[in-house]
C-alpha positions as CSV (number, residue, x, y, z in Angstrom):
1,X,-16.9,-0.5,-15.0
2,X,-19.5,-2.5,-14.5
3,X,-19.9,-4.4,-11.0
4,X,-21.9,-1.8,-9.0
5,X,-21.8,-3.0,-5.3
6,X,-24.2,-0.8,-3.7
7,X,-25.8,2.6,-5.2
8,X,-23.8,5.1,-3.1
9,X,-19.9,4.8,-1.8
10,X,-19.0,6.4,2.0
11,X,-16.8,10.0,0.6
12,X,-13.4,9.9,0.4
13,X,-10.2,12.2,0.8
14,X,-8.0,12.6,-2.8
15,X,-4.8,14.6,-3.2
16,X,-5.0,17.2,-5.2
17,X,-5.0,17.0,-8.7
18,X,-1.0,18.2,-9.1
19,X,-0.6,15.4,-6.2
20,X,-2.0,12.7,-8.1
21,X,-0.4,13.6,-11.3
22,X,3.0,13.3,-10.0
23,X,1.7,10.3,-8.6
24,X,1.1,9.0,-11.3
25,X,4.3,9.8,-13.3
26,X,6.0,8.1,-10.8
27,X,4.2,4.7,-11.0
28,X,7.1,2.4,-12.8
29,X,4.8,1.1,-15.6
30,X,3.6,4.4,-16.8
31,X,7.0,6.3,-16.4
32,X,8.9,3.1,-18.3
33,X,5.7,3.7,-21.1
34,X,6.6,7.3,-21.2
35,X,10.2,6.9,-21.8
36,X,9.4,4.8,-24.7
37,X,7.5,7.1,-26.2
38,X,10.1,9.2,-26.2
39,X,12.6,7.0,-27.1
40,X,10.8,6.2,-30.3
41,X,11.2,7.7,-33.6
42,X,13.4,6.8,-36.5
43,X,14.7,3.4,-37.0
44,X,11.9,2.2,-34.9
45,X,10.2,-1.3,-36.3
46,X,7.2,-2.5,-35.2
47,X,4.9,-5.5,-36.7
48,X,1.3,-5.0,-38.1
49,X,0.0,-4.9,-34.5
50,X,2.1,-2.4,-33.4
51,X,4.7,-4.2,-31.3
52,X,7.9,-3.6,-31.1
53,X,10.1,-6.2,-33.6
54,X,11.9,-8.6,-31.4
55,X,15.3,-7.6,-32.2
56,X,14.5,-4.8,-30.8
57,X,13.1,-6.0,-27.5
58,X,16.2,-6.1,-26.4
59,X,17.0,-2.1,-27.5
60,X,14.1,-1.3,-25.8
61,X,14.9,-3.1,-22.5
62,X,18.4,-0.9,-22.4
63,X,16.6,2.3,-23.0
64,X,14.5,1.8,-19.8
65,X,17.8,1.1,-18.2
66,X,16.5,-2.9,-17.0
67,X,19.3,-5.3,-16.6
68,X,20.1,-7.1,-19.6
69,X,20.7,-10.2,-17.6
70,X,17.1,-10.0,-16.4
71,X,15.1,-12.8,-18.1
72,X,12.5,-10.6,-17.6
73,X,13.4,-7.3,-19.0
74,X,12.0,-8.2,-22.8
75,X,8.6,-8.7,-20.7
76,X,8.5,-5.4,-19.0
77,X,9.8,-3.3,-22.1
78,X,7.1,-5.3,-24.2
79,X,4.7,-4.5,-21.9
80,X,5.8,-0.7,-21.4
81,X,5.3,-0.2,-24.9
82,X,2.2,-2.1,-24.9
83,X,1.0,1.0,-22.6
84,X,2.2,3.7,-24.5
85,X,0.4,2.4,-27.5
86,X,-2.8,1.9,-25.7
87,X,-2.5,5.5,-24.1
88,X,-1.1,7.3,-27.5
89,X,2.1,8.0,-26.1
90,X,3.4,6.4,-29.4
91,X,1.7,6.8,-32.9
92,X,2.2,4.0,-35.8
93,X,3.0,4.1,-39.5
94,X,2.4,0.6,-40.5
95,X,3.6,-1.5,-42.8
96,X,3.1,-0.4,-46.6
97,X,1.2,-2.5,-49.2
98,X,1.0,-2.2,-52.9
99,X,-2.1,-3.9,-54.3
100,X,-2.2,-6.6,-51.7
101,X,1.4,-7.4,-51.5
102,X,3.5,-6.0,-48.7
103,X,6.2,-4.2,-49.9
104,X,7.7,-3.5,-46.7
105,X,7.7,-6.1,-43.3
106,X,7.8,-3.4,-40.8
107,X,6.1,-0.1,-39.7
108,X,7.5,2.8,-37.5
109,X,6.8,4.3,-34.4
110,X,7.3,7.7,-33.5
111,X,6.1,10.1,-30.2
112,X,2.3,10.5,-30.7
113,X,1.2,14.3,-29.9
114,X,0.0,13.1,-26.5
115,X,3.2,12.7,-25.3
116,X,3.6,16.9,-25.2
117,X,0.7,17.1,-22.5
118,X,3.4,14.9,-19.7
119,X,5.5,18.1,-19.4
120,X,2.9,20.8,-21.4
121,X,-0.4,19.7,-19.7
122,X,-2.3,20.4,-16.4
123,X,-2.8,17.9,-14.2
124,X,-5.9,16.4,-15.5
125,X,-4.5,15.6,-18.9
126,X,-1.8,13.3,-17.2
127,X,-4.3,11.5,-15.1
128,X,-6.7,11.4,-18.2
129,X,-3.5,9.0,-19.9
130,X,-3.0,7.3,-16.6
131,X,-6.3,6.1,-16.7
132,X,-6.1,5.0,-19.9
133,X,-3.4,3.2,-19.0
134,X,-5.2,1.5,-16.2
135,X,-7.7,0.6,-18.4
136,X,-5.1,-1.5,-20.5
137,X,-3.3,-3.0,-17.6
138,X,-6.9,-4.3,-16.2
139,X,-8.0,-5.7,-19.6
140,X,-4.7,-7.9,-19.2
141,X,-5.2,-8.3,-16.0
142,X,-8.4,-10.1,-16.7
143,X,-6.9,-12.2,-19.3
144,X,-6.0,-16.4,-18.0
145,X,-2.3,-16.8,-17.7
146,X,0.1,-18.4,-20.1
147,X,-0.2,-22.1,-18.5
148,X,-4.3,-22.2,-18.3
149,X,-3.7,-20.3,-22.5
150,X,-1.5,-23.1,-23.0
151,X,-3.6,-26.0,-21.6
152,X,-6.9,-25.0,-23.7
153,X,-4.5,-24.9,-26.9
154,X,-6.3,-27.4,-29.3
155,X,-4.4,-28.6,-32.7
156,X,-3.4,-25.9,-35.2
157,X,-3.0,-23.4,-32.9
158,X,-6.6,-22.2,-31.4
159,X,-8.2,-21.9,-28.0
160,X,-10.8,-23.9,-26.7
161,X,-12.8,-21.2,-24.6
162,X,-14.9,-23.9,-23.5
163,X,-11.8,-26.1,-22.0
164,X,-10.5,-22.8,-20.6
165,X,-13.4,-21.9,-18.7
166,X,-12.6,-17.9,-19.3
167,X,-15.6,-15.6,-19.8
168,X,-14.1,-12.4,-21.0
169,X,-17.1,-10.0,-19.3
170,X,-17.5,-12.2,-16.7
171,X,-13.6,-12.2,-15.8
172,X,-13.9,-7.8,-16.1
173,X,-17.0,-7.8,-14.1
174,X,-15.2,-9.7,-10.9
175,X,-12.2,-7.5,-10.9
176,X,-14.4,-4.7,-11.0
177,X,-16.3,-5.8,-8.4
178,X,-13.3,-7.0,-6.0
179,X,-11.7,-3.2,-6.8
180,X,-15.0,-2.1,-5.5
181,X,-14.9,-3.8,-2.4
182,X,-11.5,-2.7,-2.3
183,X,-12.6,1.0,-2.2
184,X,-15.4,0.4,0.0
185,X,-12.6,-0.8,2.6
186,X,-10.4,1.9,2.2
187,X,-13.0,4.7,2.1
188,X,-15.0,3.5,5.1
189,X,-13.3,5.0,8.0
190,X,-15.2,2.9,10.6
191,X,-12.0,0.5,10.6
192,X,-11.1,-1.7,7.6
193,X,-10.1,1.3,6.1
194,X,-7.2,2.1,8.4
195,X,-4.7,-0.6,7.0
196,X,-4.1,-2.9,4.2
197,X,-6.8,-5.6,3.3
198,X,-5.7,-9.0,3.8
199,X,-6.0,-10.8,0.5
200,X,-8.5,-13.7,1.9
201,X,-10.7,-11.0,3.3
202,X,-11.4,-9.3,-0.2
203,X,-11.3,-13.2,-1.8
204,X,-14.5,-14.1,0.7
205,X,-16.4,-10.9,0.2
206,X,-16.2,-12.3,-3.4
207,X,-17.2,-15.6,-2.9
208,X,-18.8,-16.4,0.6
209,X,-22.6,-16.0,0.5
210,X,-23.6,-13.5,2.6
211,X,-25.0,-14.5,5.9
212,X,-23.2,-17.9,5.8
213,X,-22.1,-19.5,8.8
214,X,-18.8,-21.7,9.4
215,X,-18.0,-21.9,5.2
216,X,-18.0,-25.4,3.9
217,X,-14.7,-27.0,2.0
218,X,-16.1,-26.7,-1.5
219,X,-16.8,-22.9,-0.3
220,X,-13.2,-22.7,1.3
221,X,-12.0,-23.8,-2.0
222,X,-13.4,-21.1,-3.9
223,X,-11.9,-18.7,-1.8
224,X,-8.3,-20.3,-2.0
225,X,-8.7,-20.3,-5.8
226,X,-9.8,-16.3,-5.8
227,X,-7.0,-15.9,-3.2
228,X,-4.4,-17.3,-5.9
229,X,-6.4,-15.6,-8.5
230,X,-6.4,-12.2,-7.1
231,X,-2.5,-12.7,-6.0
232,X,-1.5,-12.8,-9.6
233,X,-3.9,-9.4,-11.2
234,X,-2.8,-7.0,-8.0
235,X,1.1,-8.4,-9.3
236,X,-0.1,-6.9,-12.4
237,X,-2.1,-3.6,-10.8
238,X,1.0,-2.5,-8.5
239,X,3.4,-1.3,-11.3
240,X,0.8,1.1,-12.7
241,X,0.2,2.9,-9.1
242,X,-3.5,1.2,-8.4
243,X,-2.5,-1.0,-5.0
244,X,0.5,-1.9,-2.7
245,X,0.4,-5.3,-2.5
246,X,2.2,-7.9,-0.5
247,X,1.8,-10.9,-2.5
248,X,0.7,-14.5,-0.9
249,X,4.1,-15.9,0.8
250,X,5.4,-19.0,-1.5
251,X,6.4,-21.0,1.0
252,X,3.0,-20.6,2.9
253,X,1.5,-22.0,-0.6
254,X,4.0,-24.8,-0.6
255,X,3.0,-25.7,3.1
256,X,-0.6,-26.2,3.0
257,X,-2.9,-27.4,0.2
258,X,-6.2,-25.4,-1.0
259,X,-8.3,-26.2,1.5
260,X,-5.7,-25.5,5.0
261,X,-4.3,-22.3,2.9
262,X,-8.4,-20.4,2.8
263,X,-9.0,-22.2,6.1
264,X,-6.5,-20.8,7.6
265,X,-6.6,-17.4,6.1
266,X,-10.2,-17.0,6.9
267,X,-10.1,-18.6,10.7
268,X,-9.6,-15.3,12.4
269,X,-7.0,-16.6,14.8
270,X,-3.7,-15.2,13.6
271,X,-1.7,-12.8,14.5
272,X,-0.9,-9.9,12.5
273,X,2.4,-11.5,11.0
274,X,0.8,-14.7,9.8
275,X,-2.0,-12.8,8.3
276,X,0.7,-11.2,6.3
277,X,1.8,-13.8,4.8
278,X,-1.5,-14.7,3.1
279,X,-1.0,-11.4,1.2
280,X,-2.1,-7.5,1.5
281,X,-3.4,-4.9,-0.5
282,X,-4.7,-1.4,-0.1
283,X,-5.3,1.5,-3.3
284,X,-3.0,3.5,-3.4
285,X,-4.4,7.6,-3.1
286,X,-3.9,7.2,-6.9
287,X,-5.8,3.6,-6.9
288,X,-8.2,5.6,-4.9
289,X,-8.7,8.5,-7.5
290,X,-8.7,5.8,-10.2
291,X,-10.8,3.4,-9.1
292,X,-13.6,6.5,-8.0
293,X,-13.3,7.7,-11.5
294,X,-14.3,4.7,-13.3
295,X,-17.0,3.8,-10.8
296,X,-18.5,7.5,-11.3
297,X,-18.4,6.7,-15.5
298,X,-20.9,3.4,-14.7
299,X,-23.2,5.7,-12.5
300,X,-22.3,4.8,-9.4
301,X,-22.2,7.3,-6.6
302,X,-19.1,8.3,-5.6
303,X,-18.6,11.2,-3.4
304,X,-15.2,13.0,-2.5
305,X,-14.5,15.1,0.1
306,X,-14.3,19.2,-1.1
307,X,-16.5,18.7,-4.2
308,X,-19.3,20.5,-2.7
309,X,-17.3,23.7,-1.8
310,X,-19.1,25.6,-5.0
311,X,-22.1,24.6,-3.9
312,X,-25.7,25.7,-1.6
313,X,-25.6,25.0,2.1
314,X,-28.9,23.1,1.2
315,X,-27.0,21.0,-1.4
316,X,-24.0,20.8,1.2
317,X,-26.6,19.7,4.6
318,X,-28.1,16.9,1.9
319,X,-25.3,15.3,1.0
320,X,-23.4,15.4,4.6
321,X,-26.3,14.0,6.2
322,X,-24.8,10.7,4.3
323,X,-21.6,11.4,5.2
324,X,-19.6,9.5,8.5
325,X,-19.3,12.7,11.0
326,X,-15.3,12.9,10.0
327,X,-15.7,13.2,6.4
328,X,-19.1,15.9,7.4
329,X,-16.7,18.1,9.4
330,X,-14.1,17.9,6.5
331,X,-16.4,18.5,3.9
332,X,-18.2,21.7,6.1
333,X,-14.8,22.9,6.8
334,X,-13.8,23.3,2.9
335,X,-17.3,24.6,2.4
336,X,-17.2,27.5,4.7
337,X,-13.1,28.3,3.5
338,X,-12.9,31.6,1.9
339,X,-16.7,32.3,2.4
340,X,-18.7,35.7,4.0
341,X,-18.9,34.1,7.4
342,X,-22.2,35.7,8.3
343,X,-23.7,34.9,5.4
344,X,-22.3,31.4,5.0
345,X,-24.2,30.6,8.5
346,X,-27.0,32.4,7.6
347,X,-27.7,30.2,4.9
348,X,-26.5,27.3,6.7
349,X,-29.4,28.2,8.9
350,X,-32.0,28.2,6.3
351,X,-31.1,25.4,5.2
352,X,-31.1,23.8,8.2
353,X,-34.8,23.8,8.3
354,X,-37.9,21.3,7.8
355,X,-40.3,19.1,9.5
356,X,-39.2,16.4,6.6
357,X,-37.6,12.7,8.2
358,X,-34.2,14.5,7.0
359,X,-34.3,17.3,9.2
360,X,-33.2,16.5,12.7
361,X,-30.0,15.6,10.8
362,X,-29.4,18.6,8.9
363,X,-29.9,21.0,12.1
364,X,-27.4,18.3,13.6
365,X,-24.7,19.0,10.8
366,X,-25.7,22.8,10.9
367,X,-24.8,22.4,14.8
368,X,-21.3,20.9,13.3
369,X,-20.7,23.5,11.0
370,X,-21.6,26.3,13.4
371,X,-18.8,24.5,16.1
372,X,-16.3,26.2,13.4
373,X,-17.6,29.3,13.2
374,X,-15.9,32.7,15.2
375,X,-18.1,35.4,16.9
376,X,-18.7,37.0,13.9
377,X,-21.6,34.5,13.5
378,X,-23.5,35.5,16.7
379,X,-25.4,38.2,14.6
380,X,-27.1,35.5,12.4
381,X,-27.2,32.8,15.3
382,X,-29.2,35.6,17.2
383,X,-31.6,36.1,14.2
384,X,-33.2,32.5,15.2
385,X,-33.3,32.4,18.4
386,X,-37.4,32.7,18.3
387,X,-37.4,30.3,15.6
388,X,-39.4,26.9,16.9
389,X,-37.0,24.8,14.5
390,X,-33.9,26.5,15.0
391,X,-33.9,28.6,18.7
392,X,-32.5,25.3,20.6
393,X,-29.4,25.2,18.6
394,X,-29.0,28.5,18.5
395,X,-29.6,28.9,22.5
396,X,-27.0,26.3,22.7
397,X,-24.0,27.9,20.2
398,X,-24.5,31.3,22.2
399,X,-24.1,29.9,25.8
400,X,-21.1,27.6,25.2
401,X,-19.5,30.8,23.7
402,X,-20.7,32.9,27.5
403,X,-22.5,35.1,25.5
404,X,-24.7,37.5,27.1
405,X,-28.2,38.0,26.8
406,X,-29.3,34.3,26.0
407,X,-32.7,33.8,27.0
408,X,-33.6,30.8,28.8
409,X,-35.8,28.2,27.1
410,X,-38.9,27.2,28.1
411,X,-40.0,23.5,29.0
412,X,-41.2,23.0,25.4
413,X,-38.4,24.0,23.4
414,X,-36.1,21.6,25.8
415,X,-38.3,19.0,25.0
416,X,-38.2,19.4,21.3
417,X,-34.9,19.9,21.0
418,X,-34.4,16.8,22.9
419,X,-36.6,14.9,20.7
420,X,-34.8,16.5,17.5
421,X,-30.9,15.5,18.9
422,X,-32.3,11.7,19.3
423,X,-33.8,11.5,16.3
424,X,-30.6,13.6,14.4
425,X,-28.5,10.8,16.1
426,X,-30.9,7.7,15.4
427,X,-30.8,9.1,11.7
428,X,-27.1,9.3,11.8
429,X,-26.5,5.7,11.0
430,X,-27.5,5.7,7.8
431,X,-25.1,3.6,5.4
432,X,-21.9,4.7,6.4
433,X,-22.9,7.1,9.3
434,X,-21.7,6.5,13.0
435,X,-25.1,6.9,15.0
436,X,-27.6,4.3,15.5
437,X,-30.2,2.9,12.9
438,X,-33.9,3.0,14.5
439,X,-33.9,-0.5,14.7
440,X,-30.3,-0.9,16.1
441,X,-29.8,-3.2,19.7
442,X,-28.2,-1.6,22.3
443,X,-24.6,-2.9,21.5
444,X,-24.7,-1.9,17.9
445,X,-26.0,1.4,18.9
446,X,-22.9,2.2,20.8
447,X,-23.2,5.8,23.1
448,X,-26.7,6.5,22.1
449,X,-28.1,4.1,25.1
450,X,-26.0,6.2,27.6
451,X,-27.1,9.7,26.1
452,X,-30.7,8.4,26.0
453,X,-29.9,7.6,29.8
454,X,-28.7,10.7,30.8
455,X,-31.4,12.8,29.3
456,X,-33.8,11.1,31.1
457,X,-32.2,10.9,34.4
458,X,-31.9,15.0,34.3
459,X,-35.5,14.9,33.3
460,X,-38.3,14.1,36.1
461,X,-41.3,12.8,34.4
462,X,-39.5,12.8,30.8
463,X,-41.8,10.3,29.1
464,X,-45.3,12.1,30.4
465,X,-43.9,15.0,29.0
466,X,-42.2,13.7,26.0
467,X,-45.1,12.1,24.0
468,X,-47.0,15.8,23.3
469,X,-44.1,17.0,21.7
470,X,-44.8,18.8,18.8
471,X,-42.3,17.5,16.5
472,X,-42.5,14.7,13.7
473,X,-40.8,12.1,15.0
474,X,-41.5,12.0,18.6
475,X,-43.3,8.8,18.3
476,X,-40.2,6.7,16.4
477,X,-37.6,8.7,19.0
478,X,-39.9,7.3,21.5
479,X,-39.8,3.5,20.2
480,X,-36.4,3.3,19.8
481,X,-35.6,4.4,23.3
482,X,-38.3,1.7,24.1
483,X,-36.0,-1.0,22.6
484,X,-32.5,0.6,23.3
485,X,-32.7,2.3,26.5
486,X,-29.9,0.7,29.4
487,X,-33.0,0.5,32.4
488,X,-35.8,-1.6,31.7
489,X,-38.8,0.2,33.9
490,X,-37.4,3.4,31.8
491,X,-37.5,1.5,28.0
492,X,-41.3,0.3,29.2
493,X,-41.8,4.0,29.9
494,X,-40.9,4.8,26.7
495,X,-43.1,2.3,24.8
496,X,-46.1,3.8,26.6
497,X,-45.4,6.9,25.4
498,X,-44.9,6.1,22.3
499,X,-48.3,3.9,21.8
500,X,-49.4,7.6,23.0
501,X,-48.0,9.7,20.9
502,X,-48.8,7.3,18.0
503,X,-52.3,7.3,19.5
504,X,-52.3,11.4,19.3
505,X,-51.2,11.4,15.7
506,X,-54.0,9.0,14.7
């Protein structure tokens, strides 16, 4: 795979392994390959390419149980067996020569030995064929159809790849790149993920520069002919499991010409029925699994949620720190399943420590993970409570639990801890976080603005007291309450006290 839309993906949630293989014995294309496979064997004639002779088209059709009547039952066997040749569901014998003379016009087919691992393998070998399957099913996906073949036929029988306008990497690259925005919808849980994609949506993000106002007609086009375009490969992609699709209504295309069919797809104003019509898609769990897999063989990172279970809490804080706070809670719940509680938040502790940018963060996902621990943790939650770094959160876990004994903090550690949660949250936004980036307005920044409120009405005198706090980022938590704080004399306060805390650094 080769499109690579941006360096790291939001996490998402897969099935298990057993769960996507059945998954994926049940998607028609690969089942109807696999009972091929086993269908073939003696008596069994196929051409020099492999296919099936045409005769037995037919033969092939009735052994998948398809409707004879069906004009297009010799297209779905041809293509079943198409699969389980790619995959090595079937193994070929072809024909024989004798010193450059054919002696016999057909080969045989029989099972191929990867057949055995659809009842006799684990999970992974079944998704290891599926994917090889995909594989094929894209690569024809990507192919013009038979009209636009037909059109750049030139005499005797070639194509003109010029007249046809088809770039074989370039046509892989933006199906790999539109099943890539694809995922990026339906792993990002901050909304577009929740539902089916509407079919102009993932056409623009193709095709409308970013940044681009009102789109102009030439630009509407393009997106009509993508819309059409992608219509016809996820008709291809839903047999083998990848999407559910609704495909583009006909008599919607029949109503409106190029530029009314994007315009009117992209104009926001329908209502959920209409948008409908212009066709849906979403990845299927399996899609999901599939789509992840090939991204993660072109480098591309690609995180799912529980494949951090085996490893260090300072491996597990890293990587949640990324994470949107739903799929961090997951991921730290799997993580701490089946571990030494004590000594899972001990570590979890330790790791949770660090004057780096990333550490406000980590003590906030440390806070998270220690919201699921039992009372067996209070031993090691004691253990910090002098620690400058770690004592807030650990004053904090202790007295929402009414445990006795808590010592009260002093003016300094409430400061600093107060410091550290802003700037944990501010850092929270990262790519596919749900906090605010430093540099985030009030309305993009969502609650923040009303915590940063609150903490200073509790706190007479907060800013005179907040710009000598000993902690890294004091100055940048300052600034961005400066530019995002609800009362204006309060976000002047807080620019003061950041030129001073700046100032104090120098």
């Amino acid at each position: 795979m080769s499109a690579q839309p941006q360096p790291t993906l939001p996490p998402v949630r897969l099935p298990s392994g057993a769960e996507l293989a059945r998954d994926a014995l049940g998607a028609p294309l690969f089942a109807r390959a696999v009972r091929l496979a086993r269908w073939s064997g003696p008596g069994i004639r196929v051409d020099g390419s492999g296919e099936l002779a045409a005769e037995q088209l037919a033969e092939a059709a009735q052994a998948l149980g398809l409707d004879p009547a069906d004009e297009d039952a010799p297209a779905l066997a041809s293509q079943a067996w198409r699969v389980a040749l790619d995959t090595g569901l079937v193994e070929v014998t072809e024909p024989e020569g004798d010193g450059g003379a054919v002696q016999e016009e057909y080969g045989t087919a029989s099972p191929g030995e990867d057949l055995a691992l659809i009842t006799g393998g684990a999970p992974a070998d079944v998704l290891d064929l599926w994917r090889a399957a995909l594989d094929a099913v894209l690569a024809d996906a990507a192919v013009p159809d038979l009209d636009d073949l037909v059109d750049a036929l030139e005499e005797g029988g070639t194509i003109d790849f010029d007249r046809l306008d088809w770039n074989p990497q370039r046509e892989a690259d933006f199906l790999d790149g539109v099943l890539a925005n694809l995922y990026l919808l339906t792993a990002d849980e901050r909304g577009a993920g929740q539902g089916p994609v509407p079919l102009p949506v993932l056409a623009a993000s193709m095709v409308v520069p970013e940044g681009m106002g009102a789109p102009t007609d030439a630009v509407l086009e393009q997106v009509s002919d993508a819309m059409m375009r992608l219509d016809d490969q996820f008709r291809q992609l839903e047999p083998i499991g990848l999407v559910e699709f609704r495909p583009v209504d006909e008599a919607l295309m029949a109503e409106a010409d190029d530029e009314e069919l994007a315009a009117g797809s992209v104009a926001g104003a329908l209502d959920d029925e209409d948008v409908a019509r212009y066709g849906m898609v979403r990845l299927t769990p399996l899609g999901l699994y599939g789509v992840r897999a090939r991204m993660r063989e072109a480098g591309i990172g690609a995180p799912a949620v529980g494949e951090l279970a085996d490893k260090g809490a300072d491996a597990l804080l890293d990587a949640v720190c990324g994470y949107p706070e739903r799929s961090a809670q997951a991921e730290i719940a799997q993580w701490l399943d089946g571990r030494d509680l004590p000594a899972a938040v001990a570590e979890l502790l330790a790791a949770a420590r660090g004057a780096d940018a990333a550490g406000p963060l980590r003590r906030l996902r440390c806070q998270q993970a220690l919201a699921l621990a039992g009372p067996e943790a209070e031993p090691a939650v004691r253990a910090v409570l002098d620690d400058p770094e770690l004592g807030g959160l650990a004053r904090v876990w202790l007295a929402e639990r009414g445990a006795a004994g808590v010592p009260a903090p002093d003016a300094e550690l409430v400061y600093w801890l107060t410091v550290d949660t802003l700037a944990a949250q501010l850092a929270a936004d990262g790519p596919f976080g749900s906090g605010a980036a430093l540099g985030a307005s009030t309305e993009e920044a969502g609650e923040l603005p009303l915590l940063m409120q609150s903490l200073t009405s509790h706190h007479t005198g907060f800013f005179e007291r907040a710009w000598r706090v000993e902690h890294p980022a004091t100055a940048e938590v300052l600034e961005a309450m400066g530019r995002m704080h609800p009362d204006r004399k309060a976000a002047k306060e807080a620019r003061k006290a950041a030129f001073k805390a700046r100032s104090r650094r120098r």
